[in-house]
NULO-994913 format. One record per residue: x, y, z of N, C-alpha, C, O in turn; residue in three letters. Coordinates in steps of 0.001 Angstrom, whole numbers, plus 500000, padded with zeros to 6 digits. Atoms other than C-alpha are relative to their C-alpha. Layout:
NULO-994913
XYZXYZXYZXYZALA...
end
This chain:
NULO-994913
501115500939499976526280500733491059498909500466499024498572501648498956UNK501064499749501259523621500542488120498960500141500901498985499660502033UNK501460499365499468520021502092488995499072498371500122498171498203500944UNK500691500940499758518785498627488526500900498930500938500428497829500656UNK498875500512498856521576496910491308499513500605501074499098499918502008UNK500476498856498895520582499963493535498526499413500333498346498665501294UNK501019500143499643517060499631493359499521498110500224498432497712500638UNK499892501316499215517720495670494004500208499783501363499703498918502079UNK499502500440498570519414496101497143498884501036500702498325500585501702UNK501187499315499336516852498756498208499055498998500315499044498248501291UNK501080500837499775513818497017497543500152498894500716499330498833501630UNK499610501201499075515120493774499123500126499891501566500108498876502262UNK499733499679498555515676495590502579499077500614500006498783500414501184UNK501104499580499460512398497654502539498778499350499881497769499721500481UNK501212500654500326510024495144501145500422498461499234500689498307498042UNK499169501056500303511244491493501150498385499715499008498483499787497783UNK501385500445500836507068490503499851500066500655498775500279499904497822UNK500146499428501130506856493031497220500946499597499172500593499147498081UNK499051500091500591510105492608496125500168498793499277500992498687498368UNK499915501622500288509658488928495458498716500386498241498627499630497274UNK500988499697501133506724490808492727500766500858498755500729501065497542UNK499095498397501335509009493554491205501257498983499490501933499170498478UNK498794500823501330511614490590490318499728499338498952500468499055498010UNK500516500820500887509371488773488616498923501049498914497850500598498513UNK500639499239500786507975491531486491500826499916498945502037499834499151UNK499013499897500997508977491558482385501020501420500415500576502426500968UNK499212498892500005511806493943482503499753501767499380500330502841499547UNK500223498582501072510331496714480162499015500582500954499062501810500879UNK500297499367498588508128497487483445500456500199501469500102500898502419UNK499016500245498248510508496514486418500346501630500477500248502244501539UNK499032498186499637512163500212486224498588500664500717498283500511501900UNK501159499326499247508767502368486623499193499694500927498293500430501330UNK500843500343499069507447500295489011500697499752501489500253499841502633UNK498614499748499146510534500026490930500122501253500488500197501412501706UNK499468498821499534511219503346491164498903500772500530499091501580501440UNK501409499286498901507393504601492198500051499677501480499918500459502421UNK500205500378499134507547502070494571501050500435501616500777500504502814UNK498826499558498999511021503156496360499547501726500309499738502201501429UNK500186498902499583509945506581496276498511500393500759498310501477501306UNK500872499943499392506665506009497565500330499680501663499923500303502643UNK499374500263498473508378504400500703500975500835500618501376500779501781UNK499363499153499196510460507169500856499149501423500174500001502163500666UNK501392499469499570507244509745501348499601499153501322499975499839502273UNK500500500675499046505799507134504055501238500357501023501183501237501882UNK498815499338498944509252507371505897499941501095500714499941501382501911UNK500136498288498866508966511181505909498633500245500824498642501048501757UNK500951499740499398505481510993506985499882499691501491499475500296502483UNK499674500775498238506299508526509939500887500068500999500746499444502051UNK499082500324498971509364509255511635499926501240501059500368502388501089UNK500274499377499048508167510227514564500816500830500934500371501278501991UNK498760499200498709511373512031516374500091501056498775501137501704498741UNK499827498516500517510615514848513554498743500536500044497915499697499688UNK501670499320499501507241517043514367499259500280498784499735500608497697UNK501293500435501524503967516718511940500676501547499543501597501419498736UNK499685498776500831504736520497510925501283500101499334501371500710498268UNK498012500502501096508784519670509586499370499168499510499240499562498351UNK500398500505501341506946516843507906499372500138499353499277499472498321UNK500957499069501081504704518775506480500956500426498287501013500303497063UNK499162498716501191507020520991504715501057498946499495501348499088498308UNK499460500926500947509412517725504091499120499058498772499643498394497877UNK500445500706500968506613516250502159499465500844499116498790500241498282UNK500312498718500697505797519502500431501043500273498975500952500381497752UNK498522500210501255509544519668499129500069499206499514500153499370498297UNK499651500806500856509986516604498306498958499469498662499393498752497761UNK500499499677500960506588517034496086500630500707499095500700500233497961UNK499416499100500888508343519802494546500931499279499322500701499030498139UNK499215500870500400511275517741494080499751499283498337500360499457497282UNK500633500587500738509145515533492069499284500508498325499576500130497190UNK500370499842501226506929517300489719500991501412499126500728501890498022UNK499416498981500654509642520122489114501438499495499704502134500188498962UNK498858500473500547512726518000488786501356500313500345502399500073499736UNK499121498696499380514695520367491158500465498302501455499860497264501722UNK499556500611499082517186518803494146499672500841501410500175500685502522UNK499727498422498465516261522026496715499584499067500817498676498285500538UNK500840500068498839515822521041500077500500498082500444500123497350501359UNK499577501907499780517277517095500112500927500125501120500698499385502077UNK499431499790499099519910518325502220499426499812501941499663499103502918UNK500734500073498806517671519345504915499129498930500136499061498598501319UNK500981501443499937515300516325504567500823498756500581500375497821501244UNK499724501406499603518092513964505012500599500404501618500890499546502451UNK499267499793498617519522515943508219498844499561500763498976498471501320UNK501141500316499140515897515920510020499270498360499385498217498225500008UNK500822500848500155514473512673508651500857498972500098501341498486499076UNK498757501484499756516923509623510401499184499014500556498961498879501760UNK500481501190499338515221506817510786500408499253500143501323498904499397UNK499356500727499245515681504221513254500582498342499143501411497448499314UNK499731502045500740515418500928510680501201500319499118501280501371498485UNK498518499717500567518813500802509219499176499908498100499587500725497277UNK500361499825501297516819500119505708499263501132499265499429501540498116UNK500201498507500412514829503241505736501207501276500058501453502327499466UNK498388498627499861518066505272506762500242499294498863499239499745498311UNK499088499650501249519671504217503568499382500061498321499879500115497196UNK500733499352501099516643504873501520500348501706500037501000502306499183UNK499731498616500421516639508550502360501647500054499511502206500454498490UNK498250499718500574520345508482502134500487499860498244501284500571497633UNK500202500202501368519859507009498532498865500865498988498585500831497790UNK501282499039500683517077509440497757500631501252498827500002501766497902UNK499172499139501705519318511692495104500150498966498604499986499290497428UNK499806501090500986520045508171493301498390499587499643498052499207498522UNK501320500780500490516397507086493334499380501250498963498642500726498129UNK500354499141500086515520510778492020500472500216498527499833500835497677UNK498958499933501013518368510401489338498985498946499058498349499221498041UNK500991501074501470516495506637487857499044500624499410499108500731498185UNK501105499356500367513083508587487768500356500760498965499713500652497921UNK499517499250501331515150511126485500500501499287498725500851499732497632UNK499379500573501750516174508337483072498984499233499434499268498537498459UNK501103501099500498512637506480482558499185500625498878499039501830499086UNK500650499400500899510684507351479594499067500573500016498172500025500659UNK500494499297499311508922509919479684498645499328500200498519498932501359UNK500968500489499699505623508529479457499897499376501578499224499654502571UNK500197500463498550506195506610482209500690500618500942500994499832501838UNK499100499132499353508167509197483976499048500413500712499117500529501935UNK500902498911499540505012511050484235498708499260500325497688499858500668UNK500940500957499094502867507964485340500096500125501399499212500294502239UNK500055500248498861505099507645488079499925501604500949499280501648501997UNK500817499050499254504959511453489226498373500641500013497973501703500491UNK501393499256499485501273511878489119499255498996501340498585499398502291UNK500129501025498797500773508564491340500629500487500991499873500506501962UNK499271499613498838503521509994493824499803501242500492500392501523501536UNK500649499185499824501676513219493752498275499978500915497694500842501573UNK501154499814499447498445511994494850500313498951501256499469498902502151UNK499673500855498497500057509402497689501019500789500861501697500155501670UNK499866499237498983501366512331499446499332500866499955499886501854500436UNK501237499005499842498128514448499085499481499010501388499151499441502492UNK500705500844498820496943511463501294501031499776501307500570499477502408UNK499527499884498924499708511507503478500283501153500823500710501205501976UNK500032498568499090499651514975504426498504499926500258498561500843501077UNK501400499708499922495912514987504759500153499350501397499439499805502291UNK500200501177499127496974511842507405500666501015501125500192501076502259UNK499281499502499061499329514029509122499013501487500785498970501982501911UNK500686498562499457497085517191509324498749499248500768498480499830501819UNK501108500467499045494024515004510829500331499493501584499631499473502597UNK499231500650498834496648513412513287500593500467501015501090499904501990UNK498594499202499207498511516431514619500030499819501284501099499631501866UNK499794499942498494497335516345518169500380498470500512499736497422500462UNK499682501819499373499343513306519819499398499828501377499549498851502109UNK500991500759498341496767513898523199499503499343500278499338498734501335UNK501621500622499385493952512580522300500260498835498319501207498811497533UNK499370500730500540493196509666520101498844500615498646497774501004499112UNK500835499145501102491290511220516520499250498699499505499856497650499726UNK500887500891501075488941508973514580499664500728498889499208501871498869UNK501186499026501419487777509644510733498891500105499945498004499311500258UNK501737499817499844484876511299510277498861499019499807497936498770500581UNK501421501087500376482586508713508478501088499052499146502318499104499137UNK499371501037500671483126505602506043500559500782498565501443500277497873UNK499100499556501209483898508194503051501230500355499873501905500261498848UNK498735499970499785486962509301504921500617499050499509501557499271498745UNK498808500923499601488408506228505133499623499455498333500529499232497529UNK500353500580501947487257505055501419501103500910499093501791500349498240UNK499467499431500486489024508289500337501421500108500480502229500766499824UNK498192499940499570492618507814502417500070498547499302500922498360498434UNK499268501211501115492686504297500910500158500091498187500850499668497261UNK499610499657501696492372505369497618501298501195499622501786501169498492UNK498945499252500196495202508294498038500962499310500135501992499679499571UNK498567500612499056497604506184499632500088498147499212500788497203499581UNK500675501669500666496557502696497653499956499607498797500873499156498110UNK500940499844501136493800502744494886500992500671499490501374499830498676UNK499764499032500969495692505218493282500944499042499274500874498967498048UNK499304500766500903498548502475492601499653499368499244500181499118498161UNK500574501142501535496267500167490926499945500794498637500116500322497513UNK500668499493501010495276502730488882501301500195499009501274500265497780UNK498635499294500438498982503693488243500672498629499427501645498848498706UNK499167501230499851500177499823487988499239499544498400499907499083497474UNK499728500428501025497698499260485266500212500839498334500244500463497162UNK499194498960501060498825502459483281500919499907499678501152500344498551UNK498965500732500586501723501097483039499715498893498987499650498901497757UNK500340500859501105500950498176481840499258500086498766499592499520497726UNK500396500061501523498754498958479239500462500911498941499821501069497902UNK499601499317500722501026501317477781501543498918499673502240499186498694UNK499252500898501009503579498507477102499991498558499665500931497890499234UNK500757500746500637501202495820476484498765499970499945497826499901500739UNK501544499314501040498626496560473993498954498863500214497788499204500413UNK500939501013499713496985493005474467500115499883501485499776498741501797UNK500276499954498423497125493563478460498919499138500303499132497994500705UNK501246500622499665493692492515478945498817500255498695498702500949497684UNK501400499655501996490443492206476302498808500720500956497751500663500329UNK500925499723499602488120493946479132500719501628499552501855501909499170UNK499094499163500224487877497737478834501269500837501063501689500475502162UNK498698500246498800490782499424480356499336501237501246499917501355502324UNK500902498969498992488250502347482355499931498678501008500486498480502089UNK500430501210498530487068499193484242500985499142500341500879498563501422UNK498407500545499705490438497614484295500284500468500820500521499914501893UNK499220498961498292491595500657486524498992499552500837499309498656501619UNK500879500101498925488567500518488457500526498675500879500985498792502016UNK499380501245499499489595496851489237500860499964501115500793499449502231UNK498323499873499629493308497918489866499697501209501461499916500880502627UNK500710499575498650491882500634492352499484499177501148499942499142502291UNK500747500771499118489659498425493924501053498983500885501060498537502032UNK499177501298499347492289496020494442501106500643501093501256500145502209UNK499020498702499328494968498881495838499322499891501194499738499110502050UNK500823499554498611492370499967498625499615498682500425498938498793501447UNK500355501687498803491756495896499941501040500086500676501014499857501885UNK498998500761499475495199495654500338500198500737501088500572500218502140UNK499676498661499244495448499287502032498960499662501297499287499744502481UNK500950500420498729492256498170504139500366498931500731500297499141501942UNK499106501162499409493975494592505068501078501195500915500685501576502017UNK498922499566499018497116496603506555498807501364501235499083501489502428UNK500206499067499077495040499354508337498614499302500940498014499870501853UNK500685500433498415492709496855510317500783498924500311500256498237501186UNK499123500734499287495854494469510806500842500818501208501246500271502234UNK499387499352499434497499497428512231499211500921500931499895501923501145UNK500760499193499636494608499213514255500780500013501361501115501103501825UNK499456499830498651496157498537517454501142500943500002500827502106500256UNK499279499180500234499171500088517015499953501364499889500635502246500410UNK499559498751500160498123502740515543498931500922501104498942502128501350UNK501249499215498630495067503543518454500969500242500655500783501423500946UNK499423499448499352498340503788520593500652501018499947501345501587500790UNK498770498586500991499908506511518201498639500901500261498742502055499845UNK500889498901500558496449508185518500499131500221498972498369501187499003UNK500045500313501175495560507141515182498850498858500039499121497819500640UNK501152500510499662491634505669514779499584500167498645499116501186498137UNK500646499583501749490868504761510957498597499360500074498064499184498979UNK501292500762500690487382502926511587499149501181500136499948501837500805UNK500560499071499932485114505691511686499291500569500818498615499755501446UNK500424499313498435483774508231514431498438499678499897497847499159500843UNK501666500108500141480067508051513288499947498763499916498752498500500052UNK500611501246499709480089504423513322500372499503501455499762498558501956UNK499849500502498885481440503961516433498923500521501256498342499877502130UNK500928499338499314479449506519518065498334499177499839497459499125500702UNK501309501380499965476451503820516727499804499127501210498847498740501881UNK499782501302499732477856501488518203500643500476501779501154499640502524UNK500258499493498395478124503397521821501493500045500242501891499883501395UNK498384500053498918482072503590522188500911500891499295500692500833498085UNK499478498540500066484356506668521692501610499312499909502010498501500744UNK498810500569500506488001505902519905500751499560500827501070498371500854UNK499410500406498988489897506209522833499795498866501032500695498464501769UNK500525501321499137487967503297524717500485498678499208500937497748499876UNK499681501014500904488682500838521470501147498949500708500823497777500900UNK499466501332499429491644498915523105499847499559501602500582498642501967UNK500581500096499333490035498947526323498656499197500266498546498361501163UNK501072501150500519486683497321525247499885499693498366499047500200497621UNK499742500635501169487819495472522077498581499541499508497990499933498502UNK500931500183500448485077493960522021498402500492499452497492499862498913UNK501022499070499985482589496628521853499833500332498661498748500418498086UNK500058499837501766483821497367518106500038498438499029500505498386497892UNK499722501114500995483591493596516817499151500430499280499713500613498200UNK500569500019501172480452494478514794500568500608499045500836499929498054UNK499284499658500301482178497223513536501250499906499084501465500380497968UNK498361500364500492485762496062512893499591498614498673500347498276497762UNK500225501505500706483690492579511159499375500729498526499674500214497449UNK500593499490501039481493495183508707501319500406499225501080500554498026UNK498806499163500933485442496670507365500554498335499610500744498062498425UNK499492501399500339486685492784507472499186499876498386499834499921497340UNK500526500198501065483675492285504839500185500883498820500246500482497658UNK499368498984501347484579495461502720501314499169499591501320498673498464UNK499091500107500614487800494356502445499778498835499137499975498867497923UNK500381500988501137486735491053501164499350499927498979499391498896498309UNK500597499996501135484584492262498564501151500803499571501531499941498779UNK498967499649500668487670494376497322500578498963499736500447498480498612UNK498946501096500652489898491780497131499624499102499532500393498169499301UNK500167500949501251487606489853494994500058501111498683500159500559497588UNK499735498791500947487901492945492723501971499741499838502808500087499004UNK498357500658499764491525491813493154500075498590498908500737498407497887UNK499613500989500945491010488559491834499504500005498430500014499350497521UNK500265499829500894489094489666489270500940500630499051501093500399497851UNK498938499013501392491673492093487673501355498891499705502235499085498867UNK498806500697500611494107488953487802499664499224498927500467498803498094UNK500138500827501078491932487072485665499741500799498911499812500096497903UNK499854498884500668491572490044483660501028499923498781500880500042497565UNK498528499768500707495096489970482495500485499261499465499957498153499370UNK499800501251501034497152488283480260501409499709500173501615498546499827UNK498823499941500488501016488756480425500039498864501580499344499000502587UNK499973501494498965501852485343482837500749500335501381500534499908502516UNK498665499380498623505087487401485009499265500837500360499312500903501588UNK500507498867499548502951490294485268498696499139501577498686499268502801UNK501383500937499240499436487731486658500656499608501680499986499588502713UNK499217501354498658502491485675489537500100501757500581499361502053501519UNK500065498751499476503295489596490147498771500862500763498975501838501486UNK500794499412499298500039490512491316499205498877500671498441499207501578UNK500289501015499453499022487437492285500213500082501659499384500084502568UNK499067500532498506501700487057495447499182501450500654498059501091501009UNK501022499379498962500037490419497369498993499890500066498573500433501088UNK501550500564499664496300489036496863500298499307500754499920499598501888UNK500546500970499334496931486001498113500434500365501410499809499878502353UNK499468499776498579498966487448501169499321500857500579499388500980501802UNK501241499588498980496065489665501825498509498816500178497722498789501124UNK500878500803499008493689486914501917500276499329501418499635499339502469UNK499510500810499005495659484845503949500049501053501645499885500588502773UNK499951499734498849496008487518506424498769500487500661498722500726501868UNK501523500012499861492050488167506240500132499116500514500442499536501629UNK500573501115499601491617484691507233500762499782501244500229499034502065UNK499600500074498781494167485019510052499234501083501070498717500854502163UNK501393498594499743492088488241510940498393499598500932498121499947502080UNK500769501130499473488972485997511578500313499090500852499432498978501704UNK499436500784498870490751483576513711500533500894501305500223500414502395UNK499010499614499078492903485877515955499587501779499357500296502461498617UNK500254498066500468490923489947515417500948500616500814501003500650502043UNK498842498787499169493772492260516223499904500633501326500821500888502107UNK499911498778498920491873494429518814500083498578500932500719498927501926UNK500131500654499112491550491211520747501636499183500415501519498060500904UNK499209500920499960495520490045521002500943500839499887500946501889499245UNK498513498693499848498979491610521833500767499672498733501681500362498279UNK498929500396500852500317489682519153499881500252498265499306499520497459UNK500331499825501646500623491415515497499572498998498537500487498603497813UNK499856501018500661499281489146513140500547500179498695500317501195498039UNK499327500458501059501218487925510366500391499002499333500442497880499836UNK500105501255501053501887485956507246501532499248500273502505499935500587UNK499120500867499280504376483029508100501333500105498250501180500230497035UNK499134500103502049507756482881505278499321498685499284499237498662498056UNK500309501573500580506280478883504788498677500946498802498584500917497575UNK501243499754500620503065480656503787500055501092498702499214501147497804UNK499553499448501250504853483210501378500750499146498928500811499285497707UNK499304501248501255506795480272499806499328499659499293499550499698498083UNK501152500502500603503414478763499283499139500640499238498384500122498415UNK500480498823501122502191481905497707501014499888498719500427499674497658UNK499100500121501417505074481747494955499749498701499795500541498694498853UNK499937501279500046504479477996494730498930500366498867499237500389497675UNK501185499644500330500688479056493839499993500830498832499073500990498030UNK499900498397500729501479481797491947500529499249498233500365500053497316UNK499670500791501040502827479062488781499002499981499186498895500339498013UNK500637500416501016499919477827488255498560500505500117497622499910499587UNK500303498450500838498019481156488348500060500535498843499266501137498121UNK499403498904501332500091482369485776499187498935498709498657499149497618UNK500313500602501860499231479509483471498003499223499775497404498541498944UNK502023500241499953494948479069484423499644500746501151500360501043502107UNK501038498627499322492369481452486048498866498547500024497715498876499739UNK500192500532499001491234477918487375499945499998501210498993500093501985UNK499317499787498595493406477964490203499590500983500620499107500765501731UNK500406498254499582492632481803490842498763499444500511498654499097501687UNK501542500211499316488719480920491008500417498881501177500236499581502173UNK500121500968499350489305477987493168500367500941501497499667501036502505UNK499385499743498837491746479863495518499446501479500409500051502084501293UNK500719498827499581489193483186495647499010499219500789498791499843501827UNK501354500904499549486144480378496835499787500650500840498853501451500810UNK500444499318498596486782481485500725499214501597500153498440501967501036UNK500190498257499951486223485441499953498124499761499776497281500344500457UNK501378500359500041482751484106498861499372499810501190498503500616501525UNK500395500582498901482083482168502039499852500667500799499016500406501664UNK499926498877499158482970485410503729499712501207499746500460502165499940UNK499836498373500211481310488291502636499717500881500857499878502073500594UNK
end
């Protein structure tokens, strides 16, 4: 099976949304962005599978750094014995993790060495996640709002920054703004999306123990992490002040689409904006801490994102029109 077959049937089983972005990318970026992206999900894997203890994933995300910036196979063995996860699509990522390790060795170097300094700093942030998390007694909160500014940018931000280093290293007319504030953009836009999933997912993860809105604001606001799905409502101001961050990011989002110029690349970053607004605006209707039921984007409503995503590519009309709400809501 060719590295680009492989990393088809991968991506397709770990990320049906994204994947719908990485097909529609010109080809002369599909590979490096492909292959960050599979190996970034195989880091998250080792970070999460909870039937192996934070200290073995320590040291599995330590090797498989090494792995990375030294080019060495040590230690895969043992990674794939202790790290079995339960979703049949992450089990046959690690299982494929020598092949994904192999593409990275055939991409040029330039972009070889895009994608290990990005996959270097999104497991600085996932070990940082694991060492704040270790005790599964009690439930931890981050210290203040810089914490959590600085895990979305390890784990996030850093891709924008990495997504448009790519790009502007194999198109020179990318964008006419400069490209310092380009990244900034591409950052900015990284950490909305990273902030969208981590207050769609707060519940969840308050039951893991796991408390990303911050200890000093809650302590404002009179209620102590562990109480959060208990009196939900106690953190709406709270949970509504991170709603509004995220929405001023993800107009930093729409901004870097109108930014850009290449039309596959624009529908490519297009389809995860609009599926984090959309799930902002479900967010507002139905706030997580208040509802057993995970919210999520419907397939009709991802269809309607690629529908959208046309005539994106061909006017930064449409874009302004379909950013309006983020206004209405800051």
């Amino acid at each position: 099976m060719t590295h680009d077959a492989l990393g088809s049937h991968l991506l397709a089983s770990v990320s049906r949304s994204f994947y719908l972005s990485i097909r529609v990318l010109p080809p002369s970026i599909r590979a490096p962005i492909s292959v960050g992206y599979l190996l970034a999900r195989t880091s998250d894997t080792i970070a999460d599978s909870a039937q192996c203890p934070p200290a073995l994933r320590q040291e599995f995300l330590h090797s498989f750094a090494l792995m990375l910036s030294e080019g060495h196979r040590r230690g895969i063995d043992a990674l794939q014995r202790h790290i079995q996860p339960p979703d049949p699509a992450e089990a046959r990522l690690i299982a494929q993790l020598p092949a994904c390790l192999d593409w990275l060795d055939t991409l040029p170097k330039t972009d070889a060495a895009c994608v290990r300094s990005v996959m270097a700093t999104i497991i600085e942030g996932q070990r940082l996640d694991l060492h704040r998390f270790a005790d599964p007694l009690q439930t931890i909160a981050l210290p203040d709002a810089s914490a959590l500014e600085h895990y979305t940018y390890l784990v996030a931000g850093c891709v924008g920054e990495f997504w448009t280093q790519i790009c502007l290293l194999h198109f020179p007319s990318y964008s006419d703004i400069p490209a310092h504030n380009l990244s900034q953009l591409g950052r900015d836009y990284g950490c909305a999306l990273q902030l969208v999933n981590i207050l769609r997912d707060l519940p969840a993860d308050l039951r893991s123990g796991r408390c990303y809105l911050p200890a000093d604001q809650l302590l404002a606001e009179g209620i102590a992490p562990s109480q959060l799905l208990l009196q939900p409502h106690a953190a709406a101001p709270l949970f509504n002040h991170w709603m509004h961050r995220a929405a001023a990011l993800l107009q930093s989002g729409a901004s870097y689409i109108h930014a850009i110029r290449p039309a596959r690349v624009r529908i490519a970053c297009f389809l995860p904006w609009r599926l984090g607004v959309k799930t902002l605006q479900k967010m507002r209707e139905t706030p997580p801490l208040l509802t057993q039921t995970k919210v999520k984007v419907s397939r009709g409503e991802v269809g309607r994102a690629l529908l959208l995503s046309a005539l994106v590519a061909r006017s930064n009309f449409w874009l302004q029109k379909l950013a309006t709400p983020l206004h209405q809501h800051p």
